[in-house]
C-alpha positions in Angstrom: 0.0 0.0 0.0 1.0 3.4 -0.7 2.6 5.6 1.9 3.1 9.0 1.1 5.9 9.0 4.1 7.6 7.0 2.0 7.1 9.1 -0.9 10.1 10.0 -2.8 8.3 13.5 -4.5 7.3 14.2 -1.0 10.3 13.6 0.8 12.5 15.6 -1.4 9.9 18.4 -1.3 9.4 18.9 2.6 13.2 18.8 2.4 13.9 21.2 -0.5 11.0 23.6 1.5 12.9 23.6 4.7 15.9 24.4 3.1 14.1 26.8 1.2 13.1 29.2 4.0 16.5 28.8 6.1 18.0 30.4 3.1 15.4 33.1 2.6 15.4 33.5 6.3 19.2 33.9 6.1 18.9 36.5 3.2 15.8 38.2 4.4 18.1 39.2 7.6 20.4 40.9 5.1 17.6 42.7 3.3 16.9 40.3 0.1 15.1 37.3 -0.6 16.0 33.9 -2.3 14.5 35.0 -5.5 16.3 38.1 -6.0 19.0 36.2 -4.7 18.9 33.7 -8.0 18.4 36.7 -9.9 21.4 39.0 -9.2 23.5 35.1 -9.7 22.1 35.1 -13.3 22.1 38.6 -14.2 25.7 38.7 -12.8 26.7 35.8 -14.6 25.5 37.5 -17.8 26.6 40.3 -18.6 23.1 40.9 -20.3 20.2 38.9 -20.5 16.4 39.3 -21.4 13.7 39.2 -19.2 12.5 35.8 -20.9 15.8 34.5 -20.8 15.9 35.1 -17.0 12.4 33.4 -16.2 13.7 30.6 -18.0 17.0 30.0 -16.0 15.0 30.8 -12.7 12.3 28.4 -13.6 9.7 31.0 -13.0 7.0 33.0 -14.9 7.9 35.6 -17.3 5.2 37.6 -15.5 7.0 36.7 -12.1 10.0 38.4 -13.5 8.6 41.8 -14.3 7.6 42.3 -11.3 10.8 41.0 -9.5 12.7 43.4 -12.3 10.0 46.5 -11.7 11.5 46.0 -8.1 15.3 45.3 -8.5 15.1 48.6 -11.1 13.1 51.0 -8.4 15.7 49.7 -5.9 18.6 50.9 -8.1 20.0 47.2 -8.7 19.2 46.4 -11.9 18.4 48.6 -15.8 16.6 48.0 -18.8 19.1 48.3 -21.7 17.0 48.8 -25.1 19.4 47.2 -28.0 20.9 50.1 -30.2 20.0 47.7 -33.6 16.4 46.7 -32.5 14.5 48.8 -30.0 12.0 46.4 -29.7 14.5 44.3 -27.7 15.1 44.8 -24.2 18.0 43.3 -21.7 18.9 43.4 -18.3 22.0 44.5 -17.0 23.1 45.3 -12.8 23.9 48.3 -12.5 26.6 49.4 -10.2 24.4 48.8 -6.7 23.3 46.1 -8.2 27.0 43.9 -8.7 27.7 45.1 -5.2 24.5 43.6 -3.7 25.7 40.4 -5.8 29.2 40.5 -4.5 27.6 40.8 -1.1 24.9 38.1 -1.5 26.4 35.6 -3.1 29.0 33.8 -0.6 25.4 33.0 1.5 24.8 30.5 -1.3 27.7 28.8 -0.6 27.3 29.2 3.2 24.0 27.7 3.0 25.2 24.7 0.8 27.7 23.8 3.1 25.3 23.5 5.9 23.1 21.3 3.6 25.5 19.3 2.6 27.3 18.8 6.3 28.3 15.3 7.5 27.5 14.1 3.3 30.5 12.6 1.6 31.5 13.7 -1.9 30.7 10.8 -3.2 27.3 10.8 -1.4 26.1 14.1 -2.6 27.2 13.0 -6.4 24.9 10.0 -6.2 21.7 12.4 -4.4 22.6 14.7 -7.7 22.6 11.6 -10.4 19.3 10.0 -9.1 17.1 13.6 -9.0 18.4 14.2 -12.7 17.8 11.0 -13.8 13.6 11.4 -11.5 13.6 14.3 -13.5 14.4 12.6 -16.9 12.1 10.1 -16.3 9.3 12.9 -15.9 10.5 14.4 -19.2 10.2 11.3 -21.2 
């Protein structure tokens, strides 16, 4: 018989929840949230990126995004770059604030990572990887 304690979708979700909040806990104390968090990691790792681009590498809504943009731009972190060949096309680009917030910011991700992953050999944490890529290849077959 089924038992959803068992349950390997709702194991990994409590889990990826709890850890979910102790890093947005962590950055809310520092005056962000996990989501702008994920975004000043992507805008920062490109130098320029669209807004669709973005809600595609966070996993998110493109609607999601405007409003998380509309916010990181009043707050000084982030601008809207119209291309000089096609004004029609917009990217994203931090601004000065904005790379310092990132500079700031990012370390936490590897802080929280290491407290996730304490007491987990190398080797253990490659295997956890391996079998949730290959759960989500399975869903995407």
């Amino acid at each position: 018989m089924f038992n959803l304690d068992d349950c390997v979708a709702f194991i990994t979700n409590n889990a990826s929840k709890q850890m979910e909040n102790y890093f947005n806990e962590r950055l809310t104390q520092l005056g962000s949230t996990r989501v702008q968090w994920i975004a000043l990691y992507y805008l920062g790792k490109n130098k320029s990126i669209s807004q669709i681009d973005l809600a595609k590498k966070m996993n998110i809504k493109s609607s999601t995004v405007v409003r998380l943009i509309d916010r990181m731009e009043r707050d000084g972190y982030v601008k809207r770059v119209k291309d000089s060949n096609d004004r029609r096309i917009t990217t994203l680009e931090l601004t000065d604030s904005g790379l310092n917030l990132r500079k700031q910011l990012l370390p936490e991700g590897e802080k929280a990572s290491k407290v996730f992953s304490r007491n987990i050999t190398d080797e253990e944490l490659e295997v956890f990887v391996n079998v949730l890529k290959k759960m989500v290849d399975n869903i995407n077959e």
